[in-house]
Backbone bond lengths (Angstrom), bond angles and torsions (degrees), N, CA, C in turn:
res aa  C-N    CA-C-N  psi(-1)  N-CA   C-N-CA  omega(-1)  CA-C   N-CA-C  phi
1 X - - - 1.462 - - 1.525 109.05 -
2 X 1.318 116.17 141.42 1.356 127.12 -175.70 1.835 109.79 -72.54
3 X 1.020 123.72 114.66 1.792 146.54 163.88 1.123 112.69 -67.41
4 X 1.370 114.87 100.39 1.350 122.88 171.39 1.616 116.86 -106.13
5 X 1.012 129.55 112.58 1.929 133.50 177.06 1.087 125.79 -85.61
6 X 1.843 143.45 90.21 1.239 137.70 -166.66 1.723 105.63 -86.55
7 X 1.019 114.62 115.88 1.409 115.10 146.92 1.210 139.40 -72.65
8 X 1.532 151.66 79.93 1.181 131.37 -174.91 1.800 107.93 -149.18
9 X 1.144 120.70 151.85 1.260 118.59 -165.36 2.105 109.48 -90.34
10 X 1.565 85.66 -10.68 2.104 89.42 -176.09 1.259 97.38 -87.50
11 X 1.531 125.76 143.99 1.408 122.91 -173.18 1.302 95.96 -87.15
12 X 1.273 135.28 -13.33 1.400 118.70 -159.28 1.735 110.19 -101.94
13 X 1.373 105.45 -28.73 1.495 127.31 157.13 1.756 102.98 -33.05
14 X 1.662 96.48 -72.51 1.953 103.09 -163.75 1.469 103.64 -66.07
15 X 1.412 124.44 -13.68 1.435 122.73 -173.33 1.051 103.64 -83.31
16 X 1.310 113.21 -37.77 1.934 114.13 178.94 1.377 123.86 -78.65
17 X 1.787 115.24 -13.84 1.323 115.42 178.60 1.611 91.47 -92.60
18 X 1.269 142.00 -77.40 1.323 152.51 138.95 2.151 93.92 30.32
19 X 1.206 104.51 -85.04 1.257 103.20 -165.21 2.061 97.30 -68.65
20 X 0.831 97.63 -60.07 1.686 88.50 179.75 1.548 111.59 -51.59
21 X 1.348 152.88 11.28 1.689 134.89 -178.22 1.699 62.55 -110.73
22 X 1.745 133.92 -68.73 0.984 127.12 -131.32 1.392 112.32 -54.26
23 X 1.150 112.30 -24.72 1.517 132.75 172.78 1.506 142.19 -77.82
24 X 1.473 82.74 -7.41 1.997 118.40 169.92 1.923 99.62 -105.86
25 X 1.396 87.55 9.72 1.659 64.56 -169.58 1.692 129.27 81.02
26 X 1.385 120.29 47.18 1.143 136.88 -153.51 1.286 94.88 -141.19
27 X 1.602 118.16 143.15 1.610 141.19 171.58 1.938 92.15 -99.38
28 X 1.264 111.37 129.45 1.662 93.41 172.83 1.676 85.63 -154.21
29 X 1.376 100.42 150.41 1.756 136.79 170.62 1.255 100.54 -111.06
30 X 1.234 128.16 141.97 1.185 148.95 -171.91 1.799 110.10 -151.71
31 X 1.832 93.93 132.33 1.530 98.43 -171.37 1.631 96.95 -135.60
32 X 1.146 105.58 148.48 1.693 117.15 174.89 1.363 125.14 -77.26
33 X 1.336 83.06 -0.14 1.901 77.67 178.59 1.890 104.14 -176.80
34 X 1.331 117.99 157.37 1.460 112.90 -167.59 1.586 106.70 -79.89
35 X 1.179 117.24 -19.34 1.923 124.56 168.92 1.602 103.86 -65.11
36 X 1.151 114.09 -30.70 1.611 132.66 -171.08 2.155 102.27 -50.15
37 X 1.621 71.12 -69.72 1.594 107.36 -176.01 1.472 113.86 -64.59
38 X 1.094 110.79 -23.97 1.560 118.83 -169.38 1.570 101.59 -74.90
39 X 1.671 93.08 -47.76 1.885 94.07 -168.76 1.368 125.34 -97.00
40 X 1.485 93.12 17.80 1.704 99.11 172.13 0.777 122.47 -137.63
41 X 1.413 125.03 15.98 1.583 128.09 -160.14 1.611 125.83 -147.02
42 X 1.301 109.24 133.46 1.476 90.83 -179.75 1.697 121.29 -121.00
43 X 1.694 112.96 128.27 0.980 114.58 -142.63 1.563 104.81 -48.60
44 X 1.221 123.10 -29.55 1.251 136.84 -162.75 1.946 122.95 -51.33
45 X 1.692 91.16 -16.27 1.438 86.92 -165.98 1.639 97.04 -114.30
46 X 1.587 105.63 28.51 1.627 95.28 161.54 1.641 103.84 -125.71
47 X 1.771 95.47 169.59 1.680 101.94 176.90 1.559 96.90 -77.40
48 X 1.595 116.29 -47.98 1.339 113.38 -144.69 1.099 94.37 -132.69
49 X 1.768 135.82 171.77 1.503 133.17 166.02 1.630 90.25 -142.52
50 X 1.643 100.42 141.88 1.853 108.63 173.94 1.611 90.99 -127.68
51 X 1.532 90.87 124.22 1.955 79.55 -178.91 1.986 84.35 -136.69
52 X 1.426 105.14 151.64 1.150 140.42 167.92 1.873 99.31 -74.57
53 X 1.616 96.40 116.20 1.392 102.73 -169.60 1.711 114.04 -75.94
54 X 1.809 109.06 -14.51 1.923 108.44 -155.82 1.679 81.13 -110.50
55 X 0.806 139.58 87.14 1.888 130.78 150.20 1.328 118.83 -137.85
56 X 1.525 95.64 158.62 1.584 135.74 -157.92 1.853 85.89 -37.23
57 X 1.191 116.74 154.59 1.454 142.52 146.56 1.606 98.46 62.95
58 X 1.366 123.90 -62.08 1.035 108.91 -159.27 1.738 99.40 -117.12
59 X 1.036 159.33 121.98 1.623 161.95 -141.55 1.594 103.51 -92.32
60 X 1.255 112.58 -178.14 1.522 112.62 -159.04 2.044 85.33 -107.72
61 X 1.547 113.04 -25.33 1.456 115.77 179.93 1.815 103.83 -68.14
62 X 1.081 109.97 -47.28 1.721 122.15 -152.52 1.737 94.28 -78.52
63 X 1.371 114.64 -26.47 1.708 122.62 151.93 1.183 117.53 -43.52
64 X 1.669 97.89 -76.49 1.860 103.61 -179.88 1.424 115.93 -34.89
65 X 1.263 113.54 -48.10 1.820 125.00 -151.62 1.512 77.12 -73.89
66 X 0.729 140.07 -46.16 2.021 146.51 -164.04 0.991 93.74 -60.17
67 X 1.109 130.93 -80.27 1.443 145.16 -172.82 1.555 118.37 -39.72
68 X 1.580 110.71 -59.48 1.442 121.63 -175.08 1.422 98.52 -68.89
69 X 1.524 136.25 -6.28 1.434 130.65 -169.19 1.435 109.59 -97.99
70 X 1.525 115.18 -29.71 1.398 127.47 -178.36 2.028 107.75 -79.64
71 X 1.721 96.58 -54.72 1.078 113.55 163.32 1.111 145.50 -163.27
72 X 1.814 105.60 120.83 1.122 108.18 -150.01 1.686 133.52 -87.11
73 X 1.071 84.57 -4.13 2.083 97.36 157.39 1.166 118.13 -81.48
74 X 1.314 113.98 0.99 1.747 92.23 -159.27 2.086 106.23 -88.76
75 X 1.455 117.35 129.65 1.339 69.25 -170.58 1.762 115.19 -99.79
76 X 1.434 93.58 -177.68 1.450 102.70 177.66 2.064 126.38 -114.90
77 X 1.001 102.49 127.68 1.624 91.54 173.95 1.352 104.23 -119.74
78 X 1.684 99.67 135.43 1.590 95.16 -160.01 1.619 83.24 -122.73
79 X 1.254 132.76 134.89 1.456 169.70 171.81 1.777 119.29 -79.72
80 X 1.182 134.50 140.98 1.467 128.05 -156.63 1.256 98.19 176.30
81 X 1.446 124.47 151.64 1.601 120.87 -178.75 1.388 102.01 -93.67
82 X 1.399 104.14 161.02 1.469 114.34 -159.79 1.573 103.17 -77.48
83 X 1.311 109.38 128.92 1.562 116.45 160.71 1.383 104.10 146.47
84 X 1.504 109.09 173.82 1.482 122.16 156.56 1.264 134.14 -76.63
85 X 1.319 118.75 6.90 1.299 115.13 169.16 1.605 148.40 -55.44
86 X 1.023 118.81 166.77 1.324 103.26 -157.41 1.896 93.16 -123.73
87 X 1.168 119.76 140.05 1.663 115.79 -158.53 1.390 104.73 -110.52
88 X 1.671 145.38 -120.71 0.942 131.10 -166.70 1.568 87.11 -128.02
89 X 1.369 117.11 -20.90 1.688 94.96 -161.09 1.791 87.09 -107.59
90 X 1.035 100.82 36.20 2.036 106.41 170.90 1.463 131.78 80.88
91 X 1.354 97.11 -4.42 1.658 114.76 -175.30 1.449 118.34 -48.57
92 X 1.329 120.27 150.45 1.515 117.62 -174.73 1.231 99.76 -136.88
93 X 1.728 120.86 81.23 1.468 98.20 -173.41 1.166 138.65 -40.76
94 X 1.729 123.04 -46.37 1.428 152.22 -175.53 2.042 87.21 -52.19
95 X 1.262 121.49 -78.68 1.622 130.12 -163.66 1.920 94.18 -72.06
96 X 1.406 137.12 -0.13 1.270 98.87 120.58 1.134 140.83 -153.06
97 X 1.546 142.57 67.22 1.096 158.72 -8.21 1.959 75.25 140.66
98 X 1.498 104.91 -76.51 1.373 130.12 -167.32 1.385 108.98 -56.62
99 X 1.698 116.20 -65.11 1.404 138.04 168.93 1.585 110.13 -39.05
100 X 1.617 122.01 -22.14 1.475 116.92 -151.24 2.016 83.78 -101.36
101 X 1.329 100.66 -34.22 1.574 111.92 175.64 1.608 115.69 -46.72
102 X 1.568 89.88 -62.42 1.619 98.47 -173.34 1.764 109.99 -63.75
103 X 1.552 122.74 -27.85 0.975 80.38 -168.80 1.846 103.00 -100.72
104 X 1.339 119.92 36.48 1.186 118.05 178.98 1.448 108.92 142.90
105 X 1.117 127.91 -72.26 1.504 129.43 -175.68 1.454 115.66 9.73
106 X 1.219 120.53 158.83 1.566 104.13 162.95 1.695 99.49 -114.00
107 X 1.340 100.54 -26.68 1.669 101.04 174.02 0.980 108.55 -159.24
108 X 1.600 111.85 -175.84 1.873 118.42 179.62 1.520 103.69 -145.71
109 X 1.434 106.82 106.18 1.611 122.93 -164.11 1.525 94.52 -86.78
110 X 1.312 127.17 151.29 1.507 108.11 170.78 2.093 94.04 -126.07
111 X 1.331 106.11 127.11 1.107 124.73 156.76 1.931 104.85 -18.17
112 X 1.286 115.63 153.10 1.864 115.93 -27.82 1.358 103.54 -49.55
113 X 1.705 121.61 -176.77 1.292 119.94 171.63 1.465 109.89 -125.49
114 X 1.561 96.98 140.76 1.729 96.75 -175.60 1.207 102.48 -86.60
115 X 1.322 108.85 140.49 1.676 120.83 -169.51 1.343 116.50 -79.90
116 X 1.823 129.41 -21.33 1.056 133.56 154.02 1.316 120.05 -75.65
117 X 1.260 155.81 -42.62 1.192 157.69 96.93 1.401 102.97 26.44
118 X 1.320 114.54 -102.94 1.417 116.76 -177.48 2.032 118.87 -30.68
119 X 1.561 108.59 -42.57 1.406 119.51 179.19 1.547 109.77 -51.92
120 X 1.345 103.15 -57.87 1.549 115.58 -148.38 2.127 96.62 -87.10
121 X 1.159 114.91 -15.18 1.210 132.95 159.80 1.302 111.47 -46.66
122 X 1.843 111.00 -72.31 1.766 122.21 -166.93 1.829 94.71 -67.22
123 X 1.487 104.34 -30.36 1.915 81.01 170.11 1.054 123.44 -101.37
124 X 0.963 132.47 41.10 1.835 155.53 154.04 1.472 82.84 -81.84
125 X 1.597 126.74 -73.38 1.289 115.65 -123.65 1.728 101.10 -97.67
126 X 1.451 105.78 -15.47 1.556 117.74 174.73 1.617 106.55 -95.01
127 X 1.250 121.89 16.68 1.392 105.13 162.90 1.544 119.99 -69.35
């Protein structure tokens, strides 16, 4: 069965990705935060990772770079609310959007997320 890993710090976010893969037929772990995920987990035992790019302590970027360092196929779709805004720890979604590409991403979904959309997406990328 396909392993899916949500990262995101809103509970109601991971509850809605969580119940929607489970419902495609999806195995998924879910962590509250990317420090969460960092110290218990090894990237190795998922297909896919969806992490929330703006959270507390440790960022949804400083994840990726973690991730793509352990392993670097694995892919990632990292999630963010829609706009250009700029948050507390300086982020510009729009300026890096690009940066999240290069260093791996496969995409950048922006909140809310459509649950068909999002489905038919992870089997694009898990074929």
């Amino acid at each position: 069965m396909t392993k899916i890993c949500i990262v995101d710090d809103d509970e109601t976010i991971r509850n809605f990705l969580v119940l929607t893969l489970k419902e495609s037929g999806y195995e998924t772990v879910d962590y509250e935060s990317a420090k969460d995920f960092m110290l218990s987990c090894d990237c190795e035992h998922f297909d896919l990772i969806i992490s929330d790019i703006i959270m507390d302590e440790i960022d949804g970027v400083a994840l990726l770079q973690f991730i793509k360092e352990r392993t670097p196929n694995l892919p990632v779709i990292m999630i963010s609310a829609e706009g250009g805004y700029e948050d507390n720890n300086g982020f510009n979604i729009n300026l890096i959007q690009g940066m999240l590409k290069e260093m791996g991403a496969v995409t950048l979904m922006h909140k809310p997320i459509d649950a068909h959309r999002l489905i038919d997406y992870i089997k694009s990328i898990l074929k």
